[in-house]
PAMARMI-577342 format. One record per residue: residue in three letters; x, y, z of N, C-alpha, C, CB in turn. Coordinates in steps of 0.001 Angstrom, whole numbers, plus 500000, padded with zeros to 6 digits. Last residue first. Glycine has a CB too. Layout:
BATI  resn    n_xx    n_yy    n_zz   ca_xx   ca_yy   ca_zz    c_xx    c_yy    c_zz   cb_xx   cb_yy   cb_zz
BATI   Ala       X       Y       Z       X       Y       Z       X       Y       Z       X       Y       Z
...
***
This chain:
BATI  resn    n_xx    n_yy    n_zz   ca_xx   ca_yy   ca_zz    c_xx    c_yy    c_zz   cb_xx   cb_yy   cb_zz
BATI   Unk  628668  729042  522910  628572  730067  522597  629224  730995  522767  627895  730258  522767
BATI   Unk  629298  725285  522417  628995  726489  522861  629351  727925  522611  629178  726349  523751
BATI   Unk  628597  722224  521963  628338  723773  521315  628621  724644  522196  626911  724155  520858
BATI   Unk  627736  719638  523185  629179  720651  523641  629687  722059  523019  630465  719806  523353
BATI   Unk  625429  719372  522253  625654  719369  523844  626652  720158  524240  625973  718067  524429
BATI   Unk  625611  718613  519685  624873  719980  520567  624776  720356  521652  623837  720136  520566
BATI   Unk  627053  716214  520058  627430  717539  519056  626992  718326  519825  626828  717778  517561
BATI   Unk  625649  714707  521678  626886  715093  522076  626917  716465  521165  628096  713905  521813
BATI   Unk  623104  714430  519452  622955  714721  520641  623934  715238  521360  622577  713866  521138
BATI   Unk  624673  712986  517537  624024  714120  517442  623815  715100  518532  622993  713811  517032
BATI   Unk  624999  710562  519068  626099  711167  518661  626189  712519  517990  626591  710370  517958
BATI   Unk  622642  709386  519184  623371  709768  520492  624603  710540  520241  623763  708522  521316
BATI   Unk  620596  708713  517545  620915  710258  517489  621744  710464  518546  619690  711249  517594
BATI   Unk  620362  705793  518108  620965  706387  516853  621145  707376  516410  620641  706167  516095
BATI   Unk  619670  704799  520272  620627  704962  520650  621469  705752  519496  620998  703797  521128
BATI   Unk  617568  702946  519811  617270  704215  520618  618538  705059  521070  616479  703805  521917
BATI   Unk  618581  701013  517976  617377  701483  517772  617240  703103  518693  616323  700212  518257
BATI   Unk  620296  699391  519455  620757  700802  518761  619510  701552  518010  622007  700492  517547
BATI   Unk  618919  697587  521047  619286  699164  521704  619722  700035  520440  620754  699150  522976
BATI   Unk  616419  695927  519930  617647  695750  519567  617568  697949  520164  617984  694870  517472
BATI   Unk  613440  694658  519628  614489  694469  521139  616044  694582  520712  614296  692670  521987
BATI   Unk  612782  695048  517230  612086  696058  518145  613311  695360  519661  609764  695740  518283
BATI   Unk  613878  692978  516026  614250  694608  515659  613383  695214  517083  613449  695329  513725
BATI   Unk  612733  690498  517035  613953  690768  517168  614567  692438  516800  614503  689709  516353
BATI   Unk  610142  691453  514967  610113  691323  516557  611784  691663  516660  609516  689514  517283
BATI   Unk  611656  690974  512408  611003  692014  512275  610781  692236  514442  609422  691643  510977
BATI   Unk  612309  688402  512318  613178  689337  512154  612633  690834  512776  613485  689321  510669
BATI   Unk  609733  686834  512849  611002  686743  513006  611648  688102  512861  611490  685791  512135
BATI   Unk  607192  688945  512451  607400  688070  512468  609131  687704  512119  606401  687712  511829
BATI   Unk  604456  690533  513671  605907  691129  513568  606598  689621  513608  606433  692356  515004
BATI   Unk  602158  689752  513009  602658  691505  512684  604038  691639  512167  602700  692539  514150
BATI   Unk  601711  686864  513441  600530  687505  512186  601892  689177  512055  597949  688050  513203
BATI   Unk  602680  686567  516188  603302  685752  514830  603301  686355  513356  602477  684428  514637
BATI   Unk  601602  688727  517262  602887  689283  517105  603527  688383  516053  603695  689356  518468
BATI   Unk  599084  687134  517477  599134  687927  516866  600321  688881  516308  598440  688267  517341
BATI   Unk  599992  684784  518716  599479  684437  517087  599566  685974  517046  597674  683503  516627
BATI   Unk  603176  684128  520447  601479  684707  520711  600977  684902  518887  601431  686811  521871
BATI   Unk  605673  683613  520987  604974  682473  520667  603525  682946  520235  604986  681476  521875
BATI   Unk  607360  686165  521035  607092  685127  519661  606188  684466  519942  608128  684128  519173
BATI   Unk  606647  687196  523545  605756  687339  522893  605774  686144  521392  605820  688851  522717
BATI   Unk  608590  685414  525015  606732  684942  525408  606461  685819  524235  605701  685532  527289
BATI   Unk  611214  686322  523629  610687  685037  523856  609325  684310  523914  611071  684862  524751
BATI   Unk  611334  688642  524787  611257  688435  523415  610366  686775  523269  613004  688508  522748
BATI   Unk  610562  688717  527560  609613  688986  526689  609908  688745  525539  609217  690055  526729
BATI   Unk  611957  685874  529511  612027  687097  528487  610936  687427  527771  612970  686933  527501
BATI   Unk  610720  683522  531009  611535  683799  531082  612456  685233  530550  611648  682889  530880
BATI   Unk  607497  683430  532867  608624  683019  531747  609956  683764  531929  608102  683372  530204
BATI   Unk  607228  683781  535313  606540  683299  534888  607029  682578  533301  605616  684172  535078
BATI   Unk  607855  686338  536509  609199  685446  536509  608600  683942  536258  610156  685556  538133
BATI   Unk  606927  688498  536691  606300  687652  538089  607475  686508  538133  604398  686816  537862
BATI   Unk  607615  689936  534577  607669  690704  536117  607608  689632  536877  606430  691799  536587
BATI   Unk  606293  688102  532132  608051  688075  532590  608211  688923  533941  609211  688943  531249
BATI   Unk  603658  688501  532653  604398  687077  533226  606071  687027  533342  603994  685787  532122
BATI   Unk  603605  690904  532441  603595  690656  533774  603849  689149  533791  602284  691132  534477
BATI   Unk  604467  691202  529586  605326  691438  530071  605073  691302  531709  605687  692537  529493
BATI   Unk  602409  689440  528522  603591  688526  528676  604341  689661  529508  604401  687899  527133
BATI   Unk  600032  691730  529131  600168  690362  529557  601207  689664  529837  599734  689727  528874
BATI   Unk  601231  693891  527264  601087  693545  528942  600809  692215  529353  599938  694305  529618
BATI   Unk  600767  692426  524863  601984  692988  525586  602254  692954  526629  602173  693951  525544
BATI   Unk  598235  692095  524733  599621  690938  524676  600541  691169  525300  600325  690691  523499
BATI   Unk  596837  694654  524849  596454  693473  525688  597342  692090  525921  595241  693062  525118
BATI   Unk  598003  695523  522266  598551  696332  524247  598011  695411  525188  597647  698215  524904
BATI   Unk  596732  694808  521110  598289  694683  520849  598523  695037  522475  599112  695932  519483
BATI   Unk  594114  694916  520886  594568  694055  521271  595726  693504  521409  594146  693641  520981
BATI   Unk  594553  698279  520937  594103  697395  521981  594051  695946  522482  593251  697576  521950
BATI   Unk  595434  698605  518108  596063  698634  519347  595580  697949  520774  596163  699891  519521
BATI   Unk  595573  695794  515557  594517  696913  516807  595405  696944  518038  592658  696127  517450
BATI   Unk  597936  695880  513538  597213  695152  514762  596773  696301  515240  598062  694230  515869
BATI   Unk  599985  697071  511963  598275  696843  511498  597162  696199  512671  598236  695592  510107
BATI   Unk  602365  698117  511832  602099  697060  511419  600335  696311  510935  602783  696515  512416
BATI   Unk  601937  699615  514396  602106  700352  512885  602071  699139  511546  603863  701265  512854
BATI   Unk  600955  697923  516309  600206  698915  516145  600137  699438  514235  600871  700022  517273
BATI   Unk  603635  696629  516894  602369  696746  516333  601088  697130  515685  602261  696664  516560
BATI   Unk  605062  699108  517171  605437  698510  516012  604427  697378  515904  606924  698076  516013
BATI   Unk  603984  699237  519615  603751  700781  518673  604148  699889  517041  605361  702580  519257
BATI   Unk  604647  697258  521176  602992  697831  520962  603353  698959  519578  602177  698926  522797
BATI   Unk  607818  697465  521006  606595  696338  520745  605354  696933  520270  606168  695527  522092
BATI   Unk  607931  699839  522622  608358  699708  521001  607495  698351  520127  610282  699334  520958
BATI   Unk  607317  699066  525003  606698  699814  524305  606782  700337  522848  606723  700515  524922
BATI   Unk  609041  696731  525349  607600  696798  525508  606943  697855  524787  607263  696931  526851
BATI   Unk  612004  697107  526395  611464  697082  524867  609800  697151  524561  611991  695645  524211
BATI   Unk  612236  697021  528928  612090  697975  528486  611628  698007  527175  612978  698493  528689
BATI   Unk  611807  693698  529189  610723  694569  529507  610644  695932  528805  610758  694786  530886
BATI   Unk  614241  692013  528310  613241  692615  527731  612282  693700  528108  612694  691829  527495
BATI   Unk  615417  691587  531601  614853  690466  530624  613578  691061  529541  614176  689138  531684
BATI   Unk  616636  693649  532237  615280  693900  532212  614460  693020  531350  615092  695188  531848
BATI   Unk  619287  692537  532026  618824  692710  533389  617308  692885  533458  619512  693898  534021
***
């Protein structure tokens, strides 16, 4: 539904950690992600592969990891545990 977008900021940071200047990582990012807002392309996974510097960081596999949910989703079952603790 968020043709990618939410992933954006995992993008930049896994740039970032990868070795790209943040600034010019955050300058890609945003970019493709207002062409995917305007509906200019079609997904961010998509517009960023094509860009040389996400080619140079994060390349095949490595991009596709940053737009994958169980990534943010891998203490959710931790999280329940301590939730239903009680005293």
């Amino acid at each position: 539904m968020t043709r990618g977008l939410i992933f954006s900021g995992r993008v930049l940071v896994e740039l970032a950690a990868a070795g790209a200047a943040r600034d010019e990582a955050y300058d890609v990012v945003q970019r493709r992600a207002r062409d995917v807002a305007a509906g200019r392309t079609s997904d961010l996974k998509t517009a960023l592969a094509k860009e040389r510097l996400v080619k140079k960081y994060l390349p095949g596999k490595k991009l596709s990891a940053c737009f994958r949910v169980d990534y943010y989703l891998r203490h959710v079952d931790d999280i329940f545990k301590r939730a239903s603790v009680t005293d």
